[in-house]
C-alpha positions as CSV (number, residue, x, y, z in Angstrom):
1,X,105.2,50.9,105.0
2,X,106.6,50.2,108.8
3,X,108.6,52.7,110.5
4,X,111.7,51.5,110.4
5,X,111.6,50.4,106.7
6,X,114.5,52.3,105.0
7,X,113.4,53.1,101.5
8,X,116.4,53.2,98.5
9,X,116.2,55.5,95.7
10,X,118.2,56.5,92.8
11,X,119.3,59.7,92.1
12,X,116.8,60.0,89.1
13,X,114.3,59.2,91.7
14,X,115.2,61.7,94.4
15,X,115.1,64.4,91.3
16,X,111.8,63.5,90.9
17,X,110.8,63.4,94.3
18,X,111.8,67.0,94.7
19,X,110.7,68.7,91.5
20,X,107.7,67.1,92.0
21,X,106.7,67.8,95.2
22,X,107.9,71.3,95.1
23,X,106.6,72.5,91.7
24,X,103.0,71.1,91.7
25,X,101.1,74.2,90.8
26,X,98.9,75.5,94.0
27,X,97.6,78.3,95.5
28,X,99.4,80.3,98.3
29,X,97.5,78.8,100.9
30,X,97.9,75.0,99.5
31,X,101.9,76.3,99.1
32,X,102.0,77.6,103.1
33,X,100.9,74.5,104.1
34,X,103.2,72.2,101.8
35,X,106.2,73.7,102.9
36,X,105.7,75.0,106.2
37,X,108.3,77.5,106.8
38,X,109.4,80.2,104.1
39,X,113.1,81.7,104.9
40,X,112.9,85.5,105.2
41,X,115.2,88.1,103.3
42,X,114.9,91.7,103.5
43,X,117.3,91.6,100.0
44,X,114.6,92.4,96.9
45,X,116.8,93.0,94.1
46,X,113.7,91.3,92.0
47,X,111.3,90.8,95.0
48,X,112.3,89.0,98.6
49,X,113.0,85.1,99.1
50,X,109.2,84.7,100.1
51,X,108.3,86.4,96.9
52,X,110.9,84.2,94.5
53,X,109.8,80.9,96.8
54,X,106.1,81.6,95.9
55,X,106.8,83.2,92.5
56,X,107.7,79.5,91.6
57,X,104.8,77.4,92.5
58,X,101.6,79.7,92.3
59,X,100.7,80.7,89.6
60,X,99.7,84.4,88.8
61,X,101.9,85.5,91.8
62,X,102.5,89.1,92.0
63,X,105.3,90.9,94.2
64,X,104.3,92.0,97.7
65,X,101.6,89.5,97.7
66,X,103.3,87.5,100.7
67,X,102.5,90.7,103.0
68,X,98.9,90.4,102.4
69,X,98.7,86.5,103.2
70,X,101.2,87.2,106.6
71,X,99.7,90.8,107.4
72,X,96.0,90.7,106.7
73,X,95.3,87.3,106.6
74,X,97.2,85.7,108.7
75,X,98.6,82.4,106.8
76,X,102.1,83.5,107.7
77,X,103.8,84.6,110.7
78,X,107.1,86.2,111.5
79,X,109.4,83.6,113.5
80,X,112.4,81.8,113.7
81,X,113.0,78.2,111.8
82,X,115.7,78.5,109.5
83,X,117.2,82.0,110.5
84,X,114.3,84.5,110.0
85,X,111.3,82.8,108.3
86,X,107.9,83.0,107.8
87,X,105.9,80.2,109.2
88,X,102.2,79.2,110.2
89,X,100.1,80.8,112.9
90,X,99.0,77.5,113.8
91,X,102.7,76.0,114.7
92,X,103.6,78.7,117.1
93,X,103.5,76.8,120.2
94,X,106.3,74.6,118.6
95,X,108.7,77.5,119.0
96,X,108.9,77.4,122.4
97,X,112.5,75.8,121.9
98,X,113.8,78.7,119.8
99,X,112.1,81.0,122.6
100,X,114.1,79.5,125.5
101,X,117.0,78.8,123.6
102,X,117.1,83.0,122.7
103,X,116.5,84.3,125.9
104,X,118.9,82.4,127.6
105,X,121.8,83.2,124.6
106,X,120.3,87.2,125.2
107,X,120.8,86.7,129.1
108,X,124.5,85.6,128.8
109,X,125.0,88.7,126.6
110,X,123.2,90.8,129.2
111,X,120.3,91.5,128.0
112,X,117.3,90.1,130.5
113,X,114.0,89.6,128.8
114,X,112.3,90.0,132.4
115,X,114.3,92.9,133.1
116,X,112.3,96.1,134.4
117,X,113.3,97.4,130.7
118,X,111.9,94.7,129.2
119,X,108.9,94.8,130.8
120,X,108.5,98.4,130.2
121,X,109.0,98.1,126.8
122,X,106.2,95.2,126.5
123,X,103.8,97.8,128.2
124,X,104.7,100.5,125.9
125,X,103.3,97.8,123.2
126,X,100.3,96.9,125.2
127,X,99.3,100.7,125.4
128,X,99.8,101.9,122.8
129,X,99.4,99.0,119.7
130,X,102.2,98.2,117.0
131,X,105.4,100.1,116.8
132,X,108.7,100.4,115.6
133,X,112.2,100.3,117.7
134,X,111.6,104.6,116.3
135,X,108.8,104.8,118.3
136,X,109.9,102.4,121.5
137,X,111.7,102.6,124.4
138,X,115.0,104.7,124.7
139,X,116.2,106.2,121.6
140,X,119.6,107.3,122.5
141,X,122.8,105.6,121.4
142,X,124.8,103.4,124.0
143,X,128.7,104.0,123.0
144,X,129.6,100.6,124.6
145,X,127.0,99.1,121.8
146,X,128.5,101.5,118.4
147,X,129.8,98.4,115.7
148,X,127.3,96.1,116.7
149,X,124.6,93.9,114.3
150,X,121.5,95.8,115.9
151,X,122.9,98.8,116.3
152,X,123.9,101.6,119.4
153,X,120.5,102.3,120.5
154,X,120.0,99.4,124.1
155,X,116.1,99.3,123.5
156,X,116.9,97.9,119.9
157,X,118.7,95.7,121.3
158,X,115.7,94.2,124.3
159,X,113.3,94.5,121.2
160,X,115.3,91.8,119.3
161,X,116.0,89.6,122.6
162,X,112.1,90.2,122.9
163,X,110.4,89.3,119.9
164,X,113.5,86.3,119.9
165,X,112.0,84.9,122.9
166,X,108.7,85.4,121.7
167,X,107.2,88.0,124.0
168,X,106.5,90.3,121.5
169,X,105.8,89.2,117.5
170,X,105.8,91.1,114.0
171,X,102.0,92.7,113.2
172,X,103.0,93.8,110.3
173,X,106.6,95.5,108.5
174,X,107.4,99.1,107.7
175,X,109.9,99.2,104.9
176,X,111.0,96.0,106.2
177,X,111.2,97.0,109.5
178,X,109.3,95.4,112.5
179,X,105.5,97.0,114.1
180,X,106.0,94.9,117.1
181,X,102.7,94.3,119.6
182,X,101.3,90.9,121.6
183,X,101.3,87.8,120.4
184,X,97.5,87.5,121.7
185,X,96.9,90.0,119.4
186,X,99.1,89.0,116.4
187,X,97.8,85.5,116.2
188,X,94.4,84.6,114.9
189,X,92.2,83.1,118.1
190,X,93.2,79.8,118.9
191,X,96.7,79.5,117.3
192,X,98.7,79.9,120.4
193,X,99.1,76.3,122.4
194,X,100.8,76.9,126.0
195,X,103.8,74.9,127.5
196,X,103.9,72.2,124.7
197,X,106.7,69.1,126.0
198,X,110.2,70.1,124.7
199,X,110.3,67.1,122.5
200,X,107.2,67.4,121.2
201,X,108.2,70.8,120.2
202,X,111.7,69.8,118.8
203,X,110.0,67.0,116.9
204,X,107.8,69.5,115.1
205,X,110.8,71.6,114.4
206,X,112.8,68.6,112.9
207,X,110.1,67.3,110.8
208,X,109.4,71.1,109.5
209,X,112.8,71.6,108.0
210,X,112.5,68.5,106.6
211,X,109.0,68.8,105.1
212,X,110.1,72.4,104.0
213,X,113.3,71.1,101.6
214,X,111.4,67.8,100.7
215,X,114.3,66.0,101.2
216,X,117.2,66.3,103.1
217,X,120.5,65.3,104.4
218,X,121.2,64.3,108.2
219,X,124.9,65.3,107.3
220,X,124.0,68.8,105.9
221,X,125.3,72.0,106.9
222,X,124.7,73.3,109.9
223,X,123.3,76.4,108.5
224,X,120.4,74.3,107.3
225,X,120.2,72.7,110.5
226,X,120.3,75.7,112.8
227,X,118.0,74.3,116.3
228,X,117.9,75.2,119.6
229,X,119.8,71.6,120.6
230,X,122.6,70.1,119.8
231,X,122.7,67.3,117.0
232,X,123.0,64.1,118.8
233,X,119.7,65.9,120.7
234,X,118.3,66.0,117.2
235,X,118.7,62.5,115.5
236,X,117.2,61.1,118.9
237,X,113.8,63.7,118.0
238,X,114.8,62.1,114.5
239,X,114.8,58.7,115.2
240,X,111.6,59.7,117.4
241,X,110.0,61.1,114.4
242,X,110.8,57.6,112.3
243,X,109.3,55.6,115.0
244,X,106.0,57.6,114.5
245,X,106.1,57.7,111.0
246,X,106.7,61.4,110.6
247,X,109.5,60.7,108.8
248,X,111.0,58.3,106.5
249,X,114.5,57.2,106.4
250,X,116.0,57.2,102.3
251,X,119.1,55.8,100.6
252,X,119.9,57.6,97.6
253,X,122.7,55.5,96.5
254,X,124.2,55.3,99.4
255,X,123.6,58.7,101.1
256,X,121.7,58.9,104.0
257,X,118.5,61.2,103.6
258,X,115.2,62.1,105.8
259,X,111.8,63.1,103.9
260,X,108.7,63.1,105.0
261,X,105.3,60.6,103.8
262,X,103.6,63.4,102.1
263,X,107.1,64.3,99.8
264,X,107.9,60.3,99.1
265,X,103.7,59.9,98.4
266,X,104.6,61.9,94.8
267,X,106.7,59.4,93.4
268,X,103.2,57.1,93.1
269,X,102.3,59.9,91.0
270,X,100.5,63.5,91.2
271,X,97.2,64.3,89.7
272,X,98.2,67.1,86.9
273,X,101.5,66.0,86.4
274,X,102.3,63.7,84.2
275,X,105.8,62.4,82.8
276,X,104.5,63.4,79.4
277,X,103.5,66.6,80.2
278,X,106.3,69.2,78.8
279,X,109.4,70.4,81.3
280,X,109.1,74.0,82.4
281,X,111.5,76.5,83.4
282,X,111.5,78.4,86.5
283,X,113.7,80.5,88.1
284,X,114.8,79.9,91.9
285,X,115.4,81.9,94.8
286,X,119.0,81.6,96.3
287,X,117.3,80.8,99.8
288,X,114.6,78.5,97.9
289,X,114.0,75.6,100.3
290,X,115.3,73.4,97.1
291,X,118.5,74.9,97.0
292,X,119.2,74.9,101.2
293,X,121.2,71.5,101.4
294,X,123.7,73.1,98.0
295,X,125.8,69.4,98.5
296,X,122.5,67.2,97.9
297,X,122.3,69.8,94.6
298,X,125.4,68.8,93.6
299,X,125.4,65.0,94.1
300,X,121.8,64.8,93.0
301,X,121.9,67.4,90.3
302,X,124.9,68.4,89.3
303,X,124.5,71.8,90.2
304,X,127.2,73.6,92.0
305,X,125.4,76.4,93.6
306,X,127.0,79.3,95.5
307,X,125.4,82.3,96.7
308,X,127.9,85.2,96.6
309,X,125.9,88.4,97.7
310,X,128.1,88.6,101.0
311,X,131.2,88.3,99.1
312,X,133.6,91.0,97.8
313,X,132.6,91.8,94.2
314,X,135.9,91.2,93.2
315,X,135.9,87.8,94.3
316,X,132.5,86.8,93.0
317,X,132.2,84.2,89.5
318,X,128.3,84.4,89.4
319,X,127.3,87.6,90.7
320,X,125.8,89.7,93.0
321,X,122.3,87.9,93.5
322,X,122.4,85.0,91.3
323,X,118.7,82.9,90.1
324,X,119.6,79.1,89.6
325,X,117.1,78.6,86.4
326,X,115.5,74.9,86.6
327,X,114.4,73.5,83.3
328,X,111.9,70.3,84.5
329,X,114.4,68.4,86.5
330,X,117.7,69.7,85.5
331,X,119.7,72.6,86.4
332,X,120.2,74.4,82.8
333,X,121.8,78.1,83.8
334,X,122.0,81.0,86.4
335,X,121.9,84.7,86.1
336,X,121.9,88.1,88.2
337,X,119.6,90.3,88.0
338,X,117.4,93.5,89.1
339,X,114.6,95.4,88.9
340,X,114.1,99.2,89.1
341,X,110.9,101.1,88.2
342,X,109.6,98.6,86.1
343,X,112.9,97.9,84.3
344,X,114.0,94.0,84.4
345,X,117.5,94.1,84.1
346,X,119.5,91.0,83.1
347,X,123.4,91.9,84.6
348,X,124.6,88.3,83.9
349,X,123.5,84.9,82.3
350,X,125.9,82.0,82.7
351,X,124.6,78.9,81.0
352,X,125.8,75.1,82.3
353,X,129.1,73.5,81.0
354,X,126.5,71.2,78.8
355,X,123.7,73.6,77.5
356,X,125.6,74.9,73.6
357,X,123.8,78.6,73.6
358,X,124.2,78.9,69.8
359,X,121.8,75.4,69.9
360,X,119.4,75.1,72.9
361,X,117.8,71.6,73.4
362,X,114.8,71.2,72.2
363,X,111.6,72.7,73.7
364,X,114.1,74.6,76.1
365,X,113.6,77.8,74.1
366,X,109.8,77.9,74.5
367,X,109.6,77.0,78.2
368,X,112.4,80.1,78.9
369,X,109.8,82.0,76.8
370,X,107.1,81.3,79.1
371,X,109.1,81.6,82.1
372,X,110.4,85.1,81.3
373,X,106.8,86.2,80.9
374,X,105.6,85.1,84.0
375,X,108.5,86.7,85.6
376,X,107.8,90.2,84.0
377,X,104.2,89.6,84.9
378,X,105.5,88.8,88.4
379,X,107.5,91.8,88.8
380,X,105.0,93.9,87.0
381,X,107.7,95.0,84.8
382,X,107.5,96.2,81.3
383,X,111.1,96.9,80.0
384,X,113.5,94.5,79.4
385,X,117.8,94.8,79.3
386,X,119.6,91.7,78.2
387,X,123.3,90.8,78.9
388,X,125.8,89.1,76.5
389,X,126.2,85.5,76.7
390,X,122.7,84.3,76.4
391,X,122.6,82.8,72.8
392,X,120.8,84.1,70.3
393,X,117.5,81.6,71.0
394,X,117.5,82.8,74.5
395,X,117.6,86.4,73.6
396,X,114.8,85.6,71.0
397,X,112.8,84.1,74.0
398,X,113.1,86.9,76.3
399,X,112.9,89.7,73.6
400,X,109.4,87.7,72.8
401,X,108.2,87.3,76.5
402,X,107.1,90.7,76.6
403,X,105.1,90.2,73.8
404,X,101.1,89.6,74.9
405,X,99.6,86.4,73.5
């Protein structure tokens, strides 16, 4: 292939692309490195995004065991990419846009980075090791700051533009909450490249989100496109990408789409997966890096996909923290749902206008079977309480899931 060749794709074929090159089975590590970046969301009504995003592709993942890769071993850092995320040690010199970007939005806010504070604050680290904003800096509440997202206290407020502009990084969460200290001492020896070119560094970015969603959309939302530059600045570190084969320009009959050689490379087929092989079901996160570009879902799927936890519950259809459910490479239902003291609880099951609950297709049944044992397994839960609405095949299925073969 050259550079500049465009390649054109049917929708069946971008389906195919993107199931298979996001649901080959792997272990974490193999995952890390296939997607990325990981988005990061303190929300755990049955486990965090990381947790539902790994949950999907490694087999015999357990909740919590994200921590252990980002905490203890190091596969995983806390950073910024797609709003919080979770991304490799090894790729933190291409943050440097973010960092600038941050601690010049911070400065116009009034908040210096290289402000006396700051720096005492970055000491306090350097002394005395990892700590929370309850253990740093000045703990008393600035009335000027009451209402805001960080809250009244001004040394939360430094911490944030801090760790933003990458002078201080996560060692490790408390309850969710960020042990700040170095980033000499948070990343593993050699994993911190000084004063990378800014395009260099935007190029890496670019190519990231894309290799992270497998394929995606220039025309997207800017949500999913969140960077430190504008866009024109971005299709130029595109179109630099393209010319060094980093990425590859698709039509998908007659959309515009970028994906990378390594996510096109699985439509000449993938060892262990096989067209024959039997469709499985698994259940998505709502930040799942499949589900970031929701109007490529729609065209490519058919899958309308809205995520409604910041709505009024009044005005939600779906529910509070709705799982798309993916049966091979078709969108089949959605459903809500938590998880309390080992108690799975279904709150709501909506099926697809063309699944008939009273008659599943077949092998649909078994696969949901499977896929609500490894959930349970996942979650390490043991009870199960099922909504109305799920037919009486799926209820079969997850009334036998718990059931130890």
């Amino acid at each position: 292939m050259t550079a500049q060749q465009r390649f054109t794709l049917t929708r069946a074929d971008a389906r195919r692309l993107l199931v298979r090159y996001h649901f080959r089975a792997a272990s974490l590590a193999t995952i890390v490195h296939r997607l990325g970046t990981i988005q990061y969301d303190p929300l755990a009504p049955v486990g965090t995004n990381p947790d539902l995003v790994l949950q999907a592709r490694v087999p015999g993942y357990r909740q919590g065991a994200w921590q252990d890769a980002a905490y203890r071993r190091r596969l995983l850092v806390d950073g910024w990419d797609k709003q919080a995320s979770l991304i490799q040690p090894q790729e933190w010199w291409a943050q440097a846009p973010f960092h600038r970007w941050f601690a010049r939005r911070w400065n116009q806010r009034g908040v210096d980075v290289d402000s006396p504070e700051a720096r005492n604050l970055v000491d306090q680290v350097e002394r005395g090791g990892p700590a929370t904003s309850l253990e740093l800096g000045d703990q008393r509440a600035d009335p000027a700051l009451r209402g805001s997202w960080y809250g009244p206290k001004r040394s939360r407020h430094l911490l944030k533009a801090l760790w933003d502009s990458g002078r201080l990084m996560t060692h490790h969460r408390i309850g969710g909450r960020h042990a700040y200290d170095l980033p000499e001492r948070v990343l593993p020896q050699g994993a911190g490249m000084p004063d990378a070119a800014q395009d260099d560094a935007l190029q890496r970015l670019v190519v990231r989100r894309v290799q992270a969603a497998g394929l995606l959309r220039p025309t997207a939302d800017g949500a999913v496109w969140s960077l430190p530059c504008s866009r024109a600045e971005r299709d130029r570190i595109a179109a630099r990408a393209i010319a060094a084969s980093e990425l590859i320009e698709l039509d998908v009959e007659g959309v515009r789409h970028w994906a990378t050689p390594a996510a096109l490379a699985v439509l000449d087929g993938v060892p262990g997966m096989s067209g024959s092989e039997e469709p499985e079901v698994r259940f998505l996160a709502p930040l799942d890096p499949l589900m970031w570009d929701r109007g490529s879902i729609a065209q490519l799927f058919g899958f309308d996909y809205v995520w409604e936890v910041y709505k009024p519950q009044a005005e939600r259809r779906w529910g509070y923290y709705v799982l798309p459910v993916l049966w091979g490479e078709r969108f089949v239902a959605r459903f809500d749902a938590k998880c309390r003291q080992g108690t799975l609880t279904l709150l709501a099951w909506h099926w697809e206008s063309d699944i008939q609950p009273a008659r599943l297709p077949d092998g649909l049944p078994e696969a949901l079977r499977q896929a609500a044992r490894h959930f349970l397994d996942y979650l390490g839960a043991t009870r199960l309480v099922l909504p109305r609405g799920l037919g009486r095949e799926a209820r079969r299925a997850w009334q036998e899931s718990r059931i130890k073969t």
